[in-house]
Phi, psi and omega in degrees: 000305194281337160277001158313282181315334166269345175292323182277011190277320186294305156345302194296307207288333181294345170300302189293008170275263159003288181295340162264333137335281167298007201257315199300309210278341195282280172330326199283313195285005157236013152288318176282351158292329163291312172328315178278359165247340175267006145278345161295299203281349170283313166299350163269316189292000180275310185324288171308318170314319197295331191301319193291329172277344168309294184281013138318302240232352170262302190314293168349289181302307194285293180298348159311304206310342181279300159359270175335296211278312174279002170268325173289319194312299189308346203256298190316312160300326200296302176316337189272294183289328156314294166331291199286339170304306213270350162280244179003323155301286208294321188307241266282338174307311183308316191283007188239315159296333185291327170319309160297316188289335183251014143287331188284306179280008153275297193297259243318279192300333179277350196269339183279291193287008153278288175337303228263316182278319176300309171316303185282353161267333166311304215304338196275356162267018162255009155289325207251330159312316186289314175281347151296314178310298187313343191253012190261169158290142182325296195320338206244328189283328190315301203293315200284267158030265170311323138343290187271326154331268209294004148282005186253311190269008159280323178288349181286288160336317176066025150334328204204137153301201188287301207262322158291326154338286181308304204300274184329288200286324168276337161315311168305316190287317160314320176260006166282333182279328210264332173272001177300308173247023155254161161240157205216134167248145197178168166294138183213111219277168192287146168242011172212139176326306182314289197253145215262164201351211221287169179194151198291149167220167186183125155271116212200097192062222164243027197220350169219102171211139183255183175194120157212165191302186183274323155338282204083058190240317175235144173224190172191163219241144168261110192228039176121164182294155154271199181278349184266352180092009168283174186257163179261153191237111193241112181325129188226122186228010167281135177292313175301312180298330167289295187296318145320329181281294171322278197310346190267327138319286207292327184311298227279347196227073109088307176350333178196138176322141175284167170189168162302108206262114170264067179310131177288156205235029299233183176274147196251099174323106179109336194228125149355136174056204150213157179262000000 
């Protein structure tokens, strides 16, 4: 009996030796599996920490950028309206030049048809000059004649503005006034069969001019234009009225003392009487 009993006590404790044993070992593996879990849960729980400071650090970040994004919006609109204010402007400046350009370009066509209305009062005091001239003595008629042509076809051209037009045409008309009131001596080639190469002239304004020989036996007397504008000629073979006329030369280009000249006069082609 009593080796029964030690065999099952020996029995018993190898069990329970065994069974503490595996107890042993079992604890040790959840002590490391806890160890090893509280190391998971410190690496999530920092892990989490990191997240929360991330999306801390995103909100941060995101409301600047909404900051940011509503101040640039603010800006664009303020500029988006500046533009169309500044569009807006320019269209009416553009509807106020196109208004200056076409006004500017009515006065331009009023200013072409003043020009035009201006031109056409030169060529027609150079119409009516010309046909003064055509009524003068040749001596006097030659330069202006030519003169009022060629401003009459430049301006029939339109070669030369308004203000040399002008310019040019009151120069003529001073020297149509200024042989008006001279009297003029000069050579003059024969204007009658009687007389034969050159002969004396004399001029005395625009109402009188003779040619006589160098005698002073014969001369002609100018007594007007025909309709083609030569001049007429009138034979003059009294020897006094030719030697009055030589003296009233010499008188005039210092040759012989003055005095009082009674010149003959002939009637003036186109006019009543005499002077």
């Amino acid at each position: 009996m009593p080796r029964n009993k030690t065999a099952i006590f020996s029995k018993f404790l190898c069990s329970f030796w065994i069974l503490t044993g595996i107890a042993n070992g079992e604890i040790a593996d959840i002590d490391n599996e806890i160890l090893r879990l509280r190391k998971e849960l410190t690496q999530v729980g920092q892990e989490r920490l990191k997240v929360k400071e991330d999306a801390a650090k995103d909100r941060m970040e995101f409301a600047s950028y909404q900051e940011r994004t509503a101040s640039r919006k603010a800006l664009l609109v303020a500029e988006t309206d500046s533009i169309k204010k500044t569009a807006h402007s320019l269209e009416i400046k553009r509807d106020s030049l196109g208004a200056y350009a076409g006004d500017l370009e009515s006065q331009k066509k009023r200013y072409e048809l003043l020009k035009d209305h201006f031109r056409d009062r030169i060529i027609a005091a150079c119409t009516t000059l010309i046909g003064v001239a055509e009524r003068s003595p040749p001596a006097g008629a030659k330069q202006t004649l030519g003169a009022l042509s060629f401003l009459l076809n430049d301006c029939i051209a339109k070669s030369i503005d308004n203000v040399e037009g002008l310019h040019r045409l009151v120069q003529i008309i001073q020297n149509m006034e200024e042989y008006t009131g001279t009297i003029q001596t000069g050579q003059e080639t024969s204007v009658t069969p009687q007389l034969r190469g050159g002969a004396l002239m004399l001029r005395v304004g625009a109402v009188f001019e003779a040619v006589v020989d160098e005698d002073g036996k014969i001369g002609a007397l100018w007594k007007g234009n025909d309709s083609l504008g030569q001049p007429i000629w009138l034979p003059l073979s009294d020897a006094q009225s030719c030697s009055m006329i030589l003296k009233a030369i010499n008188i005039r280009e210092s040759k012989a003392l003055p005095e009082f000249m009674a010149l003959p006069y002939p009637p003036i082609q186109g006019r009543k009487g005499n002077r």
